[in-house]
VMD Tcl script that draws the C-alpha trace (Angstrom):
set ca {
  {11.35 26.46 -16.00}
  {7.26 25.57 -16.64}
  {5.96 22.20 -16.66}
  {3.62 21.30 -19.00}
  {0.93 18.31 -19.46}
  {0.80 16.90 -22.83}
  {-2.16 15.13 -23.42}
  {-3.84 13.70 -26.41}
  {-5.56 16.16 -28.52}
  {-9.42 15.57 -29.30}
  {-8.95 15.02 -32.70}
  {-7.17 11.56 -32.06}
  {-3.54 10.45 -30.82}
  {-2.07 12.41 -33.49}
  {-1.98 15.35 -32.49}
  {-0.58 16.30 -29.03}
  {-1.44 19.37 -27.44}
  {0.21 20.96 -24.12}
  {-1.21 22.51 -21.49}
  {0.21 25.22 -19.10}
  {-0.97 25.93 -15.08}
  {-2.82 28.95 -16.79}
  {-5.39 26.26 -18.56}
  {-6.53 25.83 -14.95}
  {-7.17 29.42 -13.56}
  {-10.45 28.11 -11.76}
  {-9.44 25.34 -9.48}
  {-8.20 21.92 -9.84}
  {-8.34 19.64 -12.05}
  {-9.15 15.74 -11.87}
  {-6.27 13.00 -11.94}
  {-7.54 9.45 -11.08}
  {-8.73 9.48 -7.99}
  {-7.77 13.10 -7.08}
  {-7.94 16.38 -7.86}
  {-5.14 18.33 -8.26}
  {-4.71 21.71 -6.95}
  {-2.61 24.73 -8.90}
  {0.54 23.89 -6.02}
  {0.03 20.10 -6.74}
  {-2.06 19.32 -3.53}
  {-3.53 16.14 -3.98}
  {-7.25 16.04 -2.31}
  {-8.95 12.59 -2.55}
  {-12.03 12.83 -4.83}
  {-12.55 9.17 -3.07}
  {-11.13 6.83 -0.67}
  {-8.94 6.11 -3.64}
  {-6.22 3.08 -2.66}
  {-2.95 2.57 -4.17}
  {-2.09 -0.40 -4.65}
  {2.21 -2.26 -4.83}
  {4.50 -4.50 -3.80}
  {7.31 -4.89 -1.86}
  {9.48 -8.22 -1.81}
  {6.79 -9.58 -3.99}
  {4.50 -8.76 -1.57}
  {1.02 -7.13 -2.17}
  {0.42 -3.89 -0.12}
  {-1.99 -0.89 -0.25}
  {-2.23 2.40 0.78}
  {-6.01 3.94 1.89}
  {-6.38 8.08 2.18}
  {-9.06 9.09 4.42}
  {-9.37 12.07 6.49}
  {-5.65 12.91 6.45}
  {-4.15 10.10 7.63}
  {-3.18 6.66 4.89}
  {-3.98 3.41 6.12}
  {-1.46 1.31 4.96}
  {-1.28 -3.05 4.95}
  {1.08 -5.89 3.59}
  {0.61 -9.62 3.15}
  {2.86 -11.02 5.93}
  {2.92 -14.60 4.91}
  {0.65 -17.48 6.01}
  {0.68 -19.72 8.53}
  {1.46 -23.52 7.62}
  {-1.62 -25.74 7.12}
  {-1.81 -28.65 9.72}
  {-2.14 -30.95 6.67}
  {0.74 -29.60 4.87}
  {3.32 -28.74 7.01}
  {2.06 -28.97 10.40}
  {5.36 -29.61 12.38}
  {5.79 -25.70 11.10}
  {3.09 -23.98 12.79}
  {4.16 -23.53 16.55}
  {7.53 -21.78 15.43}
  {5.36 -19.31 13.11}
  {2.58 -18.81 16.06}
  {5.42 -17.91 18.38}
  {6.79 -15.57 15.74}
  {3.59 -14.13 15.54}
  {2.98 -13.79 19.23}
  {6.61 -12.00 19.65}
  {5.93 -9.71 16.55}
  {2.85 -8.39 18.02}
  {4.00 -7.53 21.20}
  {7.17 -5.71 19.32}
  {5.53 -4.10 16.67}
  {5.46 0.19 16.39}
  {2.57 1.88 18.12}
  {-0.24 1.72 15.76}
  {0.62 -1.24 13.77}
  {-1.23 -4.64 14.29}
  {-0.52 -7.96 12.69}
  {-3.56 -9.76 11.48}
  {-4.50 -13.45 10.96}
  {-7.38 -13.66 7.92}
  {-9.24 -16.91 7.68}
  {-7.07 -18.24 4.68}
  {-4.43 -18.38 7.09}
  {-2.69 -15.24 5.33}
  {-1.03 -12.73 7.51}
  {-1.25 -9.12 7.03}
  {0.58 -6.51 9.20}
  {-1.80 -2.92 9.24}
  {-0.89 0.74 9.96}
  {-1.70 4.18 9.92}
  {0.61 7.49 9.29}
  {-0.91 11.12 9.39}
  {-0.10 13.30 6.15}
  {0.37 17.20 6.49}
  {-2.20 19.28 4.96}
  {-2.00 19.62 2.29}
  {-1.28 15.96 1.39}
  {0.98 15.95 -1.67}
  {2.32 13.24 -3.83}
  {5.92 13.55 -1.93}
  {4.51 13.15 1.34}
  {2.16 10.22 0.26}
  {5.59 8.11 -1.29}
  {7.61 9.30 1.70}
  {4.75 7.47 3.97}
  {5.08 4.44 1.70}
  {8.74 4.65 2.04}
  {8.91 4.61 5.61}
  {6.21 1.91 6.07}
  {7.68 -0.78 4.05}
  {11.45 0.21 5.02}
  {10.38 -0.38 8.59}
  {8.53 -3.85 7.59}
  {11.30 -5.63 6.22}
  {12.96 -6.97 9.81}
  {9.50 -8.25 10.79}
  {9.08 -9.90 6.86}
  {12.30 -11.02 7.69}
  {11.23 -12.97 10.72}
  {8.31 -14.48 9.96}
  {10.06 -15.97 6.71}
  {12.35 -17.53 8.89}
  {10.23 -18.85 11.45}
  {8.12 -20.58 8.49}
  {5.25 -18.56 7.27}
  {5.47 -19.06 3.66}
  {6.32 -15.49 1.99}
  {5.55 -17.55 -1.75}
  {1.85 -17.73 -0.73}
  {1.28 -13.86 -0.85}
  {3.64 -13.36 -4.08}
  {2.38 -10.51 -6.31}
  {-0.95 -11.26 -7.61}
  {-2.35 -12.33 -4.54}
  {-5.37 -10.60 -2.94}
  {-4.95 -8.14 -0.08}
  {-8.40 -9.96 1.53}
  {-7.95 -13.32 0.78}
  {-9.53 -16.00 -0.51}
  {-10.41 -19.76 0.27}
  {-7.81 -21.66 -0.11}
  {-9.64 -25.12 -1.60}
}
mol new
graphics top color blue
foreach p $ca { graphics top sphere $p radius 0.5 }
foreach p [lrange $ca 0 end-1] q [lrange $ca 1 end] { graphics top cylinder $p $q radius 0.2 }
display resetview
């Protein structure tokens, strides 16, 4: 069985036209951020980042150099002014978490107060698009128990919902 692209013809979205591997004989060609080689290698053209979420959560995925650098939103630790009788159950949730988490992984404390939990897988060569979403698989799959904690300890999971920014901002 071939695959074939179909892709909108130059003379407008009316007319479709496909394209075979053989419209490709010298190389790859360029998809987003990649290029795609004629076995469907993907080789960053870029640092390119992928951006999703998980349990409205907003997370990213960096390729450089072989490896992805992956990173959720945590939560966020309680304001003193706002719910300050929460804080030293979510600090000693933190403190436990990092001492607990895989080799490689750190959990991070960003100005706004937002948490963000940070680590980094290798890829095979040649990194492909199965072995990218199998990384982003495992990474978020092995999340969950420490989401899990920190939700119940009090860092508010609604702060980060979906929409939020990875780097923060100032909360005001």
């Amino acid at each position: 069985m071939e695959a074939h692209l179909v892709l909108p013809s130059q003379a407008g979205a009316a007319g479709i036209r496909s394209l075979s591997p053989g419209d490709f004989p010298h190389g790859p060609f360029p998809h987003g951020p990649f290029l795609v080689e004629p076995d469907g290698a993907l080789v960053p053209r870029c640092a390119p980042a992928l951006r999703f979420a998980w349990r409205g959560r907003p997370c990213e995925a960096r390729l450089a150099d072989g490896q992805v650098s992956l990173a959720a939103a945590a939560g966020e630790v309680p304001y003193t002014a706002e719910r300050g009788a929460d804080r030293p159950p979510v600090f000693a949730a933190m403190n436990a978490l990092a001492a607990e988490l895989p080799a490689g992984w750190r959990l991070c404390v960003l100005p706004n107060h937002r948490l963000r939990i940070e680590a980094q897988a290798g890829l095979p060569a040649p990194i492909t698009t199965v072995a990218l979403v199998t990384a982003l698989v495992r990474f978020v799959l092995a999340l969950d128990p420490y989401l899990e904690r920190l939700e119940l300890a009090g860092a508010a999971a609604g702060a980060v919902g979906a929409g939020a920014a990875m780097a923060g901002t100032v909360k005001t």
